[in-house]
N, C-alpha and C positions, 0 to 999 in steps of 0.2 A: 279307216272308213267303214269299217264293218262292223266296228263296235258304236260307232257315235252317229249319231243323226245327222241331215245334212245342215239344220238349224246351229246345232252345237259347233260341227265343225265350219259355220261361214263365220262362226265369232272368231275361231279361231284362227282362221287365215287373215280376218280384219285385223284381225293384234298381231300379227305377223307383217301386215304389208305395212301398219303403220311403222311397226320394228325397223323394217326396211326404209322405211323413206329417211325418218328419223335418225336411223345410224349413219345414212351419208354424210348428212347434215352434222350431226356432231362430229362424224370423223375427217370433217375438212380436207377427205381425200388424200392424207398425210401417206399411205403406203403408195401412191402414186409416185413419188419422188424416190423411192428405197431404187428401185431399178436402174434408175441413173444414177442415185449418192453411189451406190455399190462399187460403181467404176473411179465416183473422182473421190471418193473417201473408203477407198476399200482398205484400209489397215484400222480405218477407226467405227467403223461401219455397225462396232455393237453399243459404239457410245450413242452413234447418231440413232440408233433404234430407241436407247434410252430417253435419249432427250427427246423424242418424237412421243413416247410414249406418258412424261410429262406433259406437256402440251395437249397428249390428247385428256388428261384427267381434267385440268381446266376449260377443257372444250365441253368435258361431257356434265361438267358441274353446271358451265355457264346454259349450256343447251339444255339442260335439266331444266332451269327454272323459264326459259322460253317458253319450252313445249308444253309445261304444265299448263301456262296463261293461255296459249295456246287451244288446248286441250277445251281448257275452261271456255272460252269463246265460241270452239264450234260446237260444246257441252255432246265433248266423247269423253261420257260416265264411264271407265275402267274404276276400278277398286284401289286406293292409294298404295297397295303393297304392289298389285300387278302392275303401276305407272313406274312404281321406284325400280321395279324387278326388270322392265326396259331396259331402263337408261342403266342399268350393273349390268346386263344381260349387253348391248351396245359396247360400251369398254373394254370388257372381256372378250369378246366376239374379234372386235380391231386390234384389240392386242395379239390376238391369234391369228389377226391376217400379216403382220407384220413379222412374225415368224415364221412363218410359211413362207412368202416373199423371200425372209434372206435363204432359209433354207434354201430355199428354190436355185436361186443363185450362185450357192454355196454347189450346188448339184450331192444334195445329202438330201436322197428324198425318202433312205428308209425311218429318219425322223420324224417328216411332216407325215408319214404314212401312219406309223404307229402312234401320233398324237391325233389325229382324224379317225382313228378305227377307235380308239379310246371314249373321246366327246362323243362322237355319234352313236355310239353304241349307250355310252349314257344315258344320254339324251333317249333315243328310242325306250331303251327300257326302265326309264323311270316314269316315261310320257303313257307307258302302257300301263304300268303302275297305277299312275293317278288315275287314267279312265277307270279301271277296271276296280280301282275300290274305292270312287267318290263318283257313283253314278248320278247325283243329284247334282252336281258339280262339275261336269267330264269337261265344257270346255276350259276352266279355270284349271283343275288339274292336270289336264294334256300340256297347259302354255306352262306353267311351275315346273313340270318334270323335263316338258323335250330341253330347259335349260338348263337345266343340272351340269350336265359334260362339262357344256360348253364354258361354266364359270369354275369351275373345275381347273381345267386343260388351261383357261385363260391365268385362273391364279400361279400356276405353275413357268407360267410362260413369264408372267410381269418378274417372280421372282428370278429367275434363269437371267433376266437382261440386268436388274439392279445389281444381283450379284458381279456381274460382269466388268458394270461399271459402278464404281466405290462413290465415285466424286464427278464433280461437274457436269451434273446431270442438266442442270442447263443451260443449254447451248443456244443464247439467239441465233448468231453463223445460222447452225444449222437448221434453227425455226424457220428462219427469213428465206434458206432453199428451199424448205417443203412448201410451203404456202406458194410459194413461187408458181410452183408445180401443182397444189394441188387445190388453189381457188378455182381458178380455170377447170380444172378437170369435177372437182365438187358440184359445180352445175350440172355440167355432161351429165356425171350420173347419177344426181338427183332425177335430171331428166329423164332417165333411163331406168329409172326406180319408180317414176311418175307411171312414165310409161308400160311400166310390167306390173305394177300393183294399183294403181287406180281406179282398173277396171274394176277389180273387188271390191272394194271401196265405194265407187259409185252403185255396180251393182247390189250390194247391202243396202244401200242408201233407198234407190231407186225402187227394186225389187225384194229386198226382203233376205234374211238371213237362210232361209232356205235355198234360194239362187242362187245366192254367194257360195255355198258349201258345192251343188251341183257345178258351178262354174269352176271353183276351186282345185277339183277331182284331177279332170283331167290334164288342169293348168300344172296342178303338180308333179303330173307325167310326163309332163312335158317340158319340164322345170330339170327334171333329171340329165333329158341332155343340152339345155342350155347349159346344165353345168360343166357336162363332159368337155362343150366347146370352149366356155372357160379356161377349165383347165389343159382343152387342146392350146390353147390361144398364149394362155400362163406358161405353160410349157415350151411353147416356141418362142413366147418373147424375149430371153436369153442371148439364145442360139440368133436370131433376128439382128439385136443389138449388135453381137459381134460381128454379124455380117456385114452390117452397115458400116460400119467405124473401120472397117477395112474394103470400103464400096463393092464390095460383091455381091453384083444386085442378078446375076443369072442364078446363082444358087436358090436364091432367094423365090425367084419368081418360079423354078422347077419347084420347089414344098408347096409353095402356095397354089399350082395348079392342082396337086394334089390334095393336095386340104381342101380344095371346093370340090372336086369330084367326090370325095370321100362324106363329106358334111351332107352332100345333094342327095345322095345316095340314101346314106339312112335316113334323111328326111322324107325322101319317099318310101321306104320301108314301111314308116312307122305309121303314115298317113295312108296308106294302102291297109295296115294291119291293125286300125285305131280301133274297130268295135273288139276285135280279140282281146285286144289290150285293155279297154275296160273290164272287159268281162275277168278276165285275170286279176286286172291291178284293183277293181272295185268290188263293189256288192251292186245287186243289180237295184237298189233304192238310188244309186250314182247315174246311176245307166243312159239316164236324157242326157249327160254332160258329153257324150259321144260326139257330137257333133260339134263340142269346140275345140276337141283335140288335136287334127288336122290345121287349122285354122295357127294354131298356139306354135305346130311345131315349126311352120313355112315361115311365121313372123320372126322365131328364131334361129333359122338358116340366115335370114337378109340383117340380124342382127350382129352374126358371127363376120358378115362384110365389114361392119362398119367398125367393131373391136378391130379389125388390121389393120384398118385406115386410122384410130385413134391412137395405134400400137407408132406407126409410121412417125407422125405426129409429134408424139413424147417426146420419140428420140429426137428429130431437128427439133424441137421446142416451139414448134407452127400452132402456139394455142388458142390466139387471138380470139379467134371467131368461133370456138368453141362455142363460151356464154350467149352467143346469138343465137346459133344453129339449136343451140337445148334448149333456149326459150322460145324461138318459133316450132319447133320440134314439138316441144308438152304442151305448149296452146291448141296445137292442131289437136292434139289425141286429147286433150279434156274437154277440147270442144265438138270431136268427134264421137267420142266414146258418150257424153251426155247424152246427147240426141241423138245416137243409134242404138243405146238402149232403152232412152224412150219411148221412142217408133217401133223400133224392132225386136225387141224383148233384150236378155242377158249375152245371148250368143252373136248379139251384133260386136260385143266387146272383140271376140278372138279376130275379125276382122279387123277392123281400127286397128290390131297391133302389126298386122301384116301391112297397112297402108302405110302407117306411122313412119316404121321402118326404112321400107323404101323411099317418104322422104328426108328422113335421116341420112341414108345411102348419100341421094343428089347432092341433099346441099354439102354433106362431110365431101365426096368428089369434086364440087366445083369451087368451094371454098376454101380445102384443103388439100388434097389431093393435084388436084393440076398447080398447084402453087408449090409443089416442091421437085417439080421437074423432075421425076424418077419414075419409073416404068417395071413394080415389082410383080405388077399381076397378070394373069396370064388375057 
């Protein structure tokens, strides 16, 4: 942010949130299933990755020529190398979540560790790279370089699984459990992808690529520990599994009181500490974005709610009402998020994600949650 304008960098978040909508959507949610296959196909478990990993090339082919039509329709003019460099950029991405996942599970995390320090650090410095010697350029070379790693670490990964397995790489069997698992859940987090990048999207749209960059700043600061919760959430869902499949649901409910005091906590830290934290994590041309920071980190505490109840979910396979709940869910927040920041300027967006949430929360509780008669939360 201190090198690039906030013009430059709202392109570059728009090509990013589109990234993110887009990769749900091709990835059919396929590593959604890896956590359960683990348990009832754990001896063959690198095949089923392979053949998931076929599947996902045909998804990202087919969704390749969607999005382009797409594209064309709402005539979002990217550049034909930056659209192709997506949809490779998407493949490689999900191919590297699905290693991570088995690692995860394998509990071999000085792997996933060392292949994340790897891509990221690529990424960062080849992304710095471009800015810093295609100034006429920065947002088109920031998106080319921060992908580098990541198709990198991704090619490394695709070859590690084929090697693995010689032959039979396709598996319907195993097609027909992931989809099972991961149509239902593809909505969710489409939805959920609607809901944490649309805001930029319409603000661009709305307001102009300078808002967007301002809005983006601190969305990305706070993008940091939605990750951390992530991968608090990723990390426990393991340990979760096995607790359920042997009904021990007090343990369960002792971590998770824990994990909201702990979550709530630094969420007020960070929100009490939001102008320091700009001033730090930006330049002060960022510095109005202060006021959505707050806003951004509360809507992803009550997001970190609904990940355990989705966690809950998986495991008895209560997915039904998912597809509902995501489509009354992202109708609220595009219809929220439209008209709040057309009355209200860009900063109405960090709100809408706090509302959003919370009725995400209710309906996942009364639609899912009380229908599975378990009492894991404190």
């Amino acid at each position: 942010t201190r090198l690039m304008p906030p013009d430059s960098y709202g392109i570059v978040s728009a090509y990013n949130a589109w990234q993110d909508i887009i990769g749900i959507v091709i990835s059919l949610s396929l590593v959604t299933s890896i956590n359960k296959a683990f348990f009832d196909f754990k001896q063959d478990i690198s095949r089923y990755i392979s053949s998931m990993l076929v599947l996902l090339g045909l998804s990202t082919i087919a969704g390749s020529i969607l999005v382009h039509f797409f594209f064309t329709f709402l005539k979002v003019n990217y550049p034909l190398e930056l659209e192709i460099l997506l949809y490779i950029r998407t493949f490689f991405n999900l191919a590297m979540s699905y290693y991570f996942a088995h690692q995860k599970l394998e509990f071999h995390y000085k792997k996933s560790v060392i292949c994340t320090l790897i891509y990221i650090s690529l990424n960062i410095t080849m992304g710095l790279v471009g800015v810093m010697n295609f100034p006429d350029f920065m947002a088109e070379a920031k998106i080319i370089g921060s992908n580098v790693g990541t198709i990198v670490v991704g090619i490394g990964v695709v070859i590690f699984y084929l090697k693995s397995s010689h032959k039979n790489l396709v598996q319907t069997s195993y097609w027909k459990y992931a989809l099972s698992f991961g149509l239902p859940m593809m909505i969710q987090l489409v939805g959920f992808k609607i809901l944490s990048q649309s805001d930029k999207l319409m603000i661009s749209f709305l307001c102009g690529d300078y808002f967007a960059g301002l809005y983006s700043v601190p969305f990305a600061i706070g993008s940091i520990m939605q990750t951390l919760w992530n991968c608090v959430g990723q990390g426990f869902q393991p340990w979760m599994f096995t607790k359920l499949s042997t009904n021990n649901i007090q343990d369960i409910k002792k971590i998770t009181s824990i994990l909201f005091l702990f979550v709530g906590l630094v969420t007020v830290s960070i929100s009490a500490t939001a102008p320091l934290i700009m001033q730090i994590m930006a330049s002060n041309k960022y510095y109005d974005g202060v006021y959505v920071l707050m806003p951004i980190v509360v809507g992803f505490y009550f997001s970190f709610f609904n990940m355990l109840i989705i966690t809950l979910a998986t495991f008895y396979k209560k997915l039904k009402y998912i597809p509902i709940i995501t489509i009354l869910g992202t109708s609220f927040n595009m219809i929220f998020n439209y008209y709040g920041i057309l009355w209200f300027g860009y900063i109405a967006a960090a709100y809408v994600t706090i509302v959003c949430n919370i009725i995400f929360i209710i309906m996942d509780y009364f639609f899912i949650y009380k229908k599975m008669y378990i009492d894991v939360f404190p």
